[in-house]
Structure formats: C-alpha cells, structure tokens
TORZA-813116 format. One record per residue (C-alpha): residue in one letter; x, y, z. Coordinates in steps of 0.25 Angstrom, whole numbers, m for minus. Layout:
N
SITE res     X     Y     Z
SITE   A     X     Y     Z
...
% end
This chain:
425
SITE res     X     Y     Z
SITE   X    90  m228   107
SITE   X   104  m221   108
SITE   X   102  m219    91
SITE   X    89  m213    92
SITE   X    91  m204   104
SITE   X   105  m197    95
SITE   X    94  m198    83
SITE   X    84  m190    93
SITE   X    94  m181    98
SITE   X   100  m176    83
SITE   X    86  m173    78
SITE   X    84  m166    90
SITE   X    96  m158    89
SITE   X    93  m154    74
SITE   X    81  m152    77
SITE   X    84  m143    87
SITE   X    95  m135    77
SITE   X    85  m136    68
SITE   X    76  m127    77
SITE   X    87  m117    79
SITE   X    89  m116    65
SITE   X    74  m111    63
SITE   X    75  m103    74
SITE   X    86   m96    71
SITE   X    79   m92    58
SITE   X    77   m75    58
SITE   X    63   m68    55
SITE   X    59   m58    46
SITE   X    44   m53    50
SITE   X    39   m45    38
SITE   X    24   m38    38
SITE   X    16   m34    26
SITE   X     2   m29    23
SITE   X    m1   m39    10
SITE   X   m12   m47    13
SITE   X   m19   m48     0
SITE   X   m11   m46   m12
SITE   X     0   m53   m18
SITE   X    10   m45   m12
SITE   X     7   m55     2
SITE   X    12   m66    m8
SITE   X    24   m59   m13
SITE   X    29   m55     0
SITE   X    26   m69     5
SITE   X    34   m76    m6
SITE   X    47   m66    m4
SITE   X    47   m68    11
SITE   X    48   m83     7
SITE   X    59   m81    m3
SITE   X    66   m74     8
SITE   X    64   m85    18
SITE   X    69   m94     8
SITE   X    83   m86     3
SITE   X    84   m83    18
SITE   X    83   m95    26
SITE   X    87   m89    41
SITE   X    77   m80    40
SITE   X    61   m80    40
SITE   X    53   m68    34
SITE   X    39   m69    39
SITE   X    28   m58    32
SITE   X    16   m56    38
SITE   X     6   m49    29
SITE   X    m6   m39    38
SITE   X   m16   m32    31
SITE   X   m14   m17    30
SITE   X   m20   m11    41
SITE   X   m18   m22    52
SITE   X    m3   m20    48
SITE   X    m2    m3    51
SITE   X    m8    m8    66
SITE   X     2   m20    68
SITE   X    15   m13    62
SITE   X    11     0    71
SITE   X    10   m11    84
SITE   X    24   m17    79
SITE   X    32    m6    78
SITE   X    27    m1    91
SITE   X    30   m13    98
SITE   X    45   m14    90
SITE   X    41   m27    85
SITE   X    39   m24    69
SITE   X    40   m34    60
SITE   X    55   m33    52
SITE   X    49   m29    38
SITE   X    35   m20    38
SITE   X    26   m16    27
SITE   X    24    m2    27
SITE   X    20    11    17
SITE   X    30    20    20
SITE   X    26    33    24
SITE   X    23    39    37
SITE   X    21    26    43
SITE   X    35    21    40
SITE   X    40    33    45
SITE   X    34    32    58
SITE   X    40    18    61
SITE   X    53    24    54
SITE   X    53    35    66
SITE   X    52    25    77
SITE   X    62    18    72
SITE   X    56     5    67
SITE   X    58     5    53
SITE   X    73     1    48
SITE   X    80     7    35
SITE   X    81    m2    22
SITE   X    93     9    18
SITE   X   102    m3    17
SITE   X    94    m9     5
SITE   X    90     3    m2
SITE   X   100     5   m12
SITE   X    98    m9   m17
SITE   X    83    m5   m19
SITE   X    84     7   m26
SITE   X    91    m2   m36
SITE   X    76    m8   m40
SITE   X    66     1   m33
SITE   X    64    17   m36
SITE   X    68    27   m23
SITE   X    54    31   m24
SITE   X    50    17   m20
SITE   X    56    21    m6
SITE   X    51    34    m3
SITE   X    38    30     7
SITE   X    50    23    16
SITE   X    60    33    16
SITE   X    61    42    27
SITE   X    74    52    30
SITE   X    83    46    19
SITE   X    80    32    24
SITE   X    72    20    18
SITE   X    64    12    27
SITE   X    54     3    18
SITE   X    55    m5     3
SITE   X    43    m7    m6
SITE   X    38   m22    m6
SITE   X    27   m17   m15
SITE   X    27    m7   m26
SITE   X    21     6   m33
SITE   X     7    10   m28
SITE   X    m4    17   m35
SITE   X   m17    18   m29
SITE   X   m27    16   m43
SITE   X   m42    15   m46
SITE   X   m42    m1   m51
SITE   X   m54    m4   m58
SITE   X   m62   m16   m65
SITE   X   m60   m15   m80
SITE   X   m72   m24   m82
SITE   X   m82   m15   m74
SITE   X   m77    m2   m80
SITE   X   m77    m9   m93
SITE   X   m92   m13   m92
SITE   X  m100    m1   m87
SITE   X   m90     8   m97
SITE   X   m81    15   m87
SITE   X   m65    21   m91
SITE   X   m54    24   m78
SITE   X   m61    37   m73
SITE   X   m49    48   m72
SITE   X   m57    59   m65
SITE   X   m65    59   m52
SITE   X   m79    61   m59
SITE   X   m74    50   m69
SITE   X   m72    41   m57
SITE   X   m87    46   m51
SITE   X   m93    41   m65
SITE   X   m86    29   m65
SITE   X   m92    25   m50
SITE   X  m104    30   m53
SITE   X  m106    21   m64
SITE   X  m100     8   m58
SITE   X  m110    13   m45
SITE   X  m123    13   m55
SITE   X  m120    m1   m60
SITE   X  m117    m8   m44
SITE   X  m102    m6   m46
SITE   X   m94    m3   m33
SITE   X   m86     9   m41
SITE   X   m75     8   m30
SITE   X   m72    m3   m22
SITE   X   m65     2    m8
SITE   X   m61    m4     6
SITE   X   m58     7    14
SITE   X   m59    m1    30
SITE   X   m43     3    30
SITE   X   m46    17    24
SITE   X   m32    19    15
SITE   X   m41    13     1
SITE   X   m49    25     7
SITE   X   m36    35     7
SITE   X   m34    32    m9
SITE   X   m46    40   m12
SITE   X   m43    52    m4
SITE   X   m28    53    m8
SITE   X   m31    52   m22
SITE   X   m41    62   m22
SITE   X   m35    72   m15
SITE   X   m22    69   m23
SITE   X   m32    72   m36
SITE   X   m38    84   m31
SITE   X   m26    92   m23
SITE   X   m16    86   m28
SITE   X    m2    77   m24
SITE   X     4    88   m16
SITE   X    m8    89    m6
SITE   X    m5    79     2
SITE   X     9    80     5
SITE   X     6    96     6
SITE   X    m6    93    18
SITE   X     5    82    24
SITE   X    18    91    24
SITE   X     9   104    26
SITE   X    16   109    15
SITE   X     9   122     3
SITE   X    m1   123    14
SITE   X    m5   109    14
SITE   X   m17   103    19
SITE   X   m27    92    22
SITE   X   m38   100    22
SITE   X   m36   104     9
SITE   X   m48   105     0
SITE   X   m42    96    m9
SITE   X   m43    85     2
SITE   X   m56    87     7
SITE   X   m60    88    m9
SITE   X   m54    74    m9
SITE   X   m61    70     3
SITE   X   m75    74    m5
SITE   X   m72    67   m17
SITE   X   m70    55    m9
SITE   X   m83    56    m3
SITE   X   m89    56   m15
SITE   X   m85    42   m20
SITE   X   m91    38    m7
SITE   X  m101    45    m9
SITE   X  m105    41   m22
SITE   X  m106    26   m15
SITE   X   m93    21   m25
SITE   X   m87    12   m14
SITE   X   m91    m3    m8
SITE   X  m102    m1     2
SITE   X   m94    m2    16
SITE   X   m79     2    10
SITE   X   m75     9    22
SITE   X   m77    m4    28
SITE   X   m68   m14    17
SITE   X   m57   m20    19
SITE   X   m47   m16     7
SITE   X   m36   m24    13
SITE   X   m43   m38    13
SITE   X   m50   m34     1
SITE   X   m64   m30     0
SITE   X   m61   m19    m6
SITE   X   m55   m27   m19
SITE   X   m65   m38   m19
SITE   X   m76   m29   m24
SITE   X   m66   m26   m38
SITE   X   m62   m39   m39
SITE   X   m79   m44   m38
SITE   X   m83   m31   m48
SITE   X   m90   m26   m38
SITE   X   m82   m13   m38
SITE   X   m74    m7   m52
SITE   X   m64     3   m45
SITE   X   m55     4   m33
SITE   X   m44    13   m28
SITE   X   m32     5   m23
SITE   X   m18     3   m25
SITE   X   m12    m5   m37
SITE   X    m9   m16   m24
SITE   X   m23   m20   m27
SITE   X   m17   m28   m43
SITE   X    m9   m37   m32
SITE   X   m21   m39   m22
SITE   X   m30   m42   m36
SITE   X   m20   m51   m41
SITE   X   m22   m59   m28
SITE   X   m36   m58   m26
SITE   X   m43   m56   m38
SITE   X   m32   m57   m50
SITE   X   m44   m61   m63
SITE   X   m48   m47   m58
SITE   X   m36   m40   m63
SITE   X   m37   m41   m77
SITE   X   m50   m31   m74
SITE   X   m43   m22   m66
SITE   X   m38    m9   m69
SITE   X   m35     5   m63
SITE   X   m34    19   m66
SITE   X   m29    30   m57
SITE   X   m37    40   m47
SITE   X   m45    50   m55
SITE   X   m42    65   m57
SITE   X   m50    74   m50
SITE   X   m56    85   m58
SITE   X   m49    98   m52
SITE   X   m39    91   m44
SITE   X   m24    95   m43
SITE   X   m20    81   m41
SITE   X   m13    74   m54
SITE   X   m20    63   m58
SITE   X    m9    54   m60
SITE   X    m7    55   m45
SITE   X    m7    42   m38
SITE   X    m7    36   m24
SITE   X     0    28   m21
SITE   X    17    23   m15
SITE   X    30    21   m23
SITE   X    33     8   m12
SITE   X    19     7    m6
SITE   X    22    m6     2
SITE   X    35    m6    10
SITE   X    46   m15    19
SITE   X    52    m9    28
SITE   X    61   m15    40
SITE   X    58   m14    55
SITE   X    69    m9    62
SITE   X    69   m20    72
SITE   X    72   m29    63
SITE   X    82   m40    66
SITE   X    85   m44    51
SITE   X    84   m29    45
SITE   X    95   m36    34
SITE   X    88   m46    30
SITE   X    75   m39    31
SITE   X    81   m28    21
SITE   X    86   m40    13
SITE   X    71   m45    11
SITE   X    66   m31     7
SITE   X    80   m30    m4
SITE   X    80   m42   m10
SITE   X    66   m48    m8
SITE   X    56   m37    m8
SITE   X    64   m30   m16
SITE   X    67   m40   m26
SITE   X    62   m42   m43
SITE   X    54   m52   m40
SITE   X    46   m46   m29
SITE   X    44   m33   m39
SITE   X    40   m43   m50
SITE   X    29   m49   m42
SITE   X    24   m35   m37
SITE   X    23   m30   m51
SITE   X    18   m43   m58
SITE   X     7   m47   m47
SITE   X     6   m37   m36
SITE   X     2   m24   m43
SITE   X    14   m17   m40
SITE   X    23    m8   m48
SITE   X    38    m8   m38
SITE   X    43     6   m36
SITE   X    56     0   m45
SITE   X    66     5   m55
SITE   X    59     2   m69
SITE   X    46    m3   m63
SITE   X    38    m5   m77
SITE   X    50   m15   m81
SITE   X    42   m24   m70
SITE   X    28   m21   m74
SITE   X    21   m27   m84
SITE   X     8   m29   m80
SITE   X    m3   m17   m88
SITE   X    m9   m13   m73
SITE   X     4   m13   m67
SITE   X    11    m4   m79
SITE   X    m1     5   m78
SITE   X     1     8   m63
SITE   X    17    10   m65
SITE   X    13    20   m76
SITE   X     1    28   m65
SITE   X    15    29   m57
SITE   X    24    35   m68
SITE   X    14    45   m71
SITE   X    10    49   m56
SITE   X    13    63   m53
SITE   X    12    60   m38
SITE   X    11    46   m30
SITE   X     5    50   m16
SITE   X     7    40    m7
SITE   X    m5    36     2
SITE   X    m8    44    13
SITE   X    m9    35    25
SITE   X     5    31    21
SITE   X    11    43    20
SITE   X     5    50    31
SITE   X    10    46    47
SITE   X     2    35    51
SITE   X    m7    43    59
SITE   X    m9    52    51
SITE   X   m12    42    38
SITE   X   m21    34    48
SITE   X   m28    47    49
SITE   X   m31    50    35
SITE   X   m37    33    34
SITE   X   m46    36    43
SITE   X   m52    51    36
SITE   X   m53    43    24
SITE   X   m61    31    28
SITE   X   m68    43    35
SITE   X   m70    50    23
SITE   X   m74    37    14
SITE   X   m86    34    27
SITE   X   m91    50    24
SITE   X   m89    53    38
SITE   X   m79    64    38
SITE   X   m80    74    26
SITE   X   m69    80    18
SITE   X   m65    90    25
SITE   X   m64    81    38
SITE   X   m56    72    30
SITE   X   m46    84    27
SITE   X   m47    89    41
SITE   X   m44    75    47
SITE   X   m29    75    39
SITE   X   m25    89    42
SITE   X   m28    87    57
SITE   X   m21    74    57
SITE   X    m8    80    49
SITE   X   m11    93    60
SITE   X    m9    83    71
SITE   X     2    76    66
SITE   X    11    89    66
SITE   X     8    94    78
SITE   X    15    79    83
% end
C-alpha cells in the first residue's frame, strides 16, 4: 500500500511539473487574410517549422477572410489587444495604427533584409525614415487572365485597345460567353477597373496630383469622370455575371465561372495563379493573361500597371510581449529561400528580391516579372493608399458606379468631397 501511494504520489508530481512546463510555454498570435490559396498552406507549414526550432514557444495563425479582417483588426487596436504579428497593405491604414502608437518598428532587422529584398520592397510600410512592415508575399500586378481554349476557339488574339477589348466581349457575348467574370460584394475587384482606366486616359500623375492637390489637381477631372463613362459602358453592354455586385470574390464565385468556361476573361491580381493552383490547377495550363488595354486618346502609358512592390505585409504590434522573437519569425522564417522558392514555384508570386528572375522559371511567372521591368509607373491601389475613410469611401462610389446608380460625374464629386473633408480635419 505504502509502494503504491509513493508510486501515486511521483506520477502526481511529474505530472504536475509536467503541467508547468506547458504552461510556462509563450504565444505568438499571428493573423492573416489567406483563406483560399496556397499561401494559407505555406504560412501554416512555417509556423509549424517555427514551433518545432523553437520549443518554448507557440505560434498560433489565424487566417480571416479579407473584409471580416479590416472590421476585427480595427476592433483590436481599439481595444489595445492586437494580435502580435498583423497582415496589413501598407499604406494609409498602417499609417493610422502607426500614429496611435500600435505598430512597433522592424528597424532592428532591416539591414539583414536588404541583403536579399529590394529597398523598394519596403516603401508602402515606411513612414518618416522608419520601417514598420516585411512582405510575406511578393510582387503584384493586376492582369486580364484569360482561357486560351475559348479565345482559341471563336478566333480571338489579347486585345491591346479599349475598342479591341469591346470586340472581343462582344463576340464571346454573341456565343453565351460570360466575357468578364467579376465579384464585386466587396467592391475593391470593382476599384481595378476604375484605376486602370483613369490611369489609361489621364495618366500616372493624376492620381497623386487630385491626392496631394498638386498642378492643380483634382477628382473631378475630366479624365475621371471619362473613366467613370467608360466603366459604365462594360456594364452596360451586359459583359459581367448577372448579379456581380452581389459575388463573393473572396470565397470564390467569381473564379469558379473561369475555371467552368463559363466566363473567358477576368481582371485580377497575378494572386489568382496561387488560388488556381489550389482550386483548379488542370485549368492553368489554359490560362494566360495580357495587360489592361490602351485607350485611344489617353495620356496614360500602356505599360502602366496596378498593382504593390510588397502587396502583403507582417508587421509587429506594439504590445507585443515577444517583439524578438516575433522579428525573429519575419527574418528567418518569412524571410527565408525557401519560403521565396515556394511563393514563386507555386503561389504566383515574383518576391521583390535581388536577382528576382534567378528564381523564376516558370513562362507565366517570367512574363509577369518582365510586365514589371517594362512598367513606367506601378500605382498602387487606391483604397490602400488612401486613409481608411477616405479608401472606404472610393469602394463604395465604385460599387455605386458598377450598380448605374451614381453617374460619372457623381463618382468624381463623391472623391473630391471626401479628400475636401479630410483637409478641413
């Protein structure tokens, strides 16, 4: 009896150091917005790696869909409770969370980065000589992918104007072809259409110009309410999915009707090859994609893209317990060859590093890295670089726009009354 109550009372005992041991175990809380591409996979994989190297600590990743995510990172911050490591895009939004003090600096790291990644990389989550974000993703394009096999078969070739593009949809409508797939229920696909053409038909100064109110700049410019025309007329000419206003791009309604053949083109970022890859990959090998069409008359230089040096970005909460260890995940984990060789080789990514085409060998993925060596302007995207108000703002005129119930010109009035307001704040 005496043996077995010593027995109980060591198992007990190591059972309860045992308890201590994981107890004392420190968290990392990471969120993300990759819920449907392989990206979800890779971070999930590097997070395990980390656990693994680092036994005293625990990463946990949470992925949230894109637009559930802005709402409950907003709620986080204000409640100081933000998760240690955040996705964001850089921008005006990072900059709002950087002024009320909940965004740390990855200064401390930096100089190791630059050793791999191009300063350029940086620029969206750098603010007053200080670095406050690391690409987890890479290069972004915004590009017209289409099936080869549908183009192919009614005799169609990439159209490179505007009334090429009206041809081409025209044609694909006559034979019960979607000409342009689109899910618009979270209004940023929407913002491609407008960017690129204002960018087409008043150029890659405009923007900037109406923004910063400089050379008499402004958001009622003819140019952007010609933009707002010509983006009507797609809508017009019935070259979206019936209810698009209505789809949901992040879940993937949008990209079904591609991958089906119901629709030939659609407007995305060069992040739909990873979200293909996972969803549909036997439909890549009939995807292809050429770049947004000039416009006859226009100032804007077709090479123009939209599109980010970093797109995706890490950065560190300023409430952060482990901020080392935290900035040691982003250096060498994040940051490390083989998480670069996995974005190129199966997420559709080109990473804003040194000697980028030594890691691409794939023909789509050289082709995008070549649309970026000849851009003569990459415009990031609006709502991204805009404050938060302000880039909310501009969703909703363009989902407005898209439903034909503002016009042109209301469109154009509804951003210089928004930038209006903001500088009289």
């Amino acid at each position: 009896m005496k043996k077995f109550i010593g027995i109980f009372l060591c198992v007990t005992f190591l059972m309860a150091i045992g308890s201590q041991m994981t107890a004392a175990k420190e968290k990392l809380v990471m969120w993300d917005v990759m819920t449907s591409n392989v990206v979800k996979d890779l971070l999930d994989e590097t997070a395990a790696q980390f656990n693994k190297d680092n036994p005293d600590f625990e990463l946990e990743v949470v992925h949230i869909q894109n637009d559930p995510y802005k709402t409950k990172l907003k709620v986080a911050m204000g409640g100081g409770t933000p998760p240690d490591i955040f996705h964001n895009w850089g921008g005006g939004p990072l900059k709002e969370y950087i002024d009320s003090g909940m965004v740390a600096t990855i200064d401390e790291i930096k100089e190791d980065l630059l050793k791999t990644y191009i300063p350029a990389a940086f620029d969206p989550a750098t603010f007053d000589g200080k670095t406050y974000g690391a690409p987890y993703t890479g290069l972004t394009g915004v590009y017209f992918f289409y099936r080869k096999d549908i183009f192919a078969k009614y005799n169609l070739t990439p159209p490179k104007t505007w009334e090429e593009l009206l041809e081409v949809g025209e044609t694909l409508k006559k034979n019960g072809i979607i000409p342009i797939t689109l899910g618009n229920k979270t209004k940023w696909p929407g913002s491609f259409y407008y960017m690129y053409v204002a960018d087409r038909v008043g150029g890659a100064d405009m923007f900037l110009n109406a923004l910063y109110r400089k050379e008499g700049g402004t958001f009622e410019d003819p140019a952007y309410v010609k933009a707002g025309e010509l983006v009507q007329e797609l809508v017009k000419r019935d070259f979206f999915p019936k209810g698009f206003n209505g789809m949901e791009e992040d879940v993937g309604q949008s990209r079904a009707l591609i991958y089906t053949g119901k629709a030939a083109m659609f407007l995305m970022g060069n992040w739909f090859i990873g979200a293909a890859n996972k969803e549909a990959p036997e439909v890549l090998e009939n995807i292809d994609f050429f770049t947004f069409p000039a416009i006859e008359g226009g100032k804007g230089d077709p090479t123009n893209l939209i599109g980010s040096p970093g797109q995706n970005y890490f950065s560190i909460a300023s409430t952060s317990k482990n901020k080392e260890m935290a900035l040691k995940f982003l250096k060498d984990y994040i940051m490390s060859p083989s998480y670069i060789k996995f974005l190129v080789d199966k997420a559709g990514y080109v990473p804003p590093v040194k000697n980028a085409s030594s890691y691409v060998e794939d023909p789509m993925m050289k082709k995008i890295a070549e649309t970026f060596e000849a851009a003569g302007h990459v415009q990031v995207y609006y709502d991204q670089f805009m404050s938060p108000a302000m880039g909310e703002k501009h969703k909703d005129l363009v989902q407005s726009l898209f439903a034909l119930t503002i016009t042109p010109e209301e469109m154009a009035k509804g951003h210089e009354d928004a930038i209006l307001e903001e500088l009289k704040q």
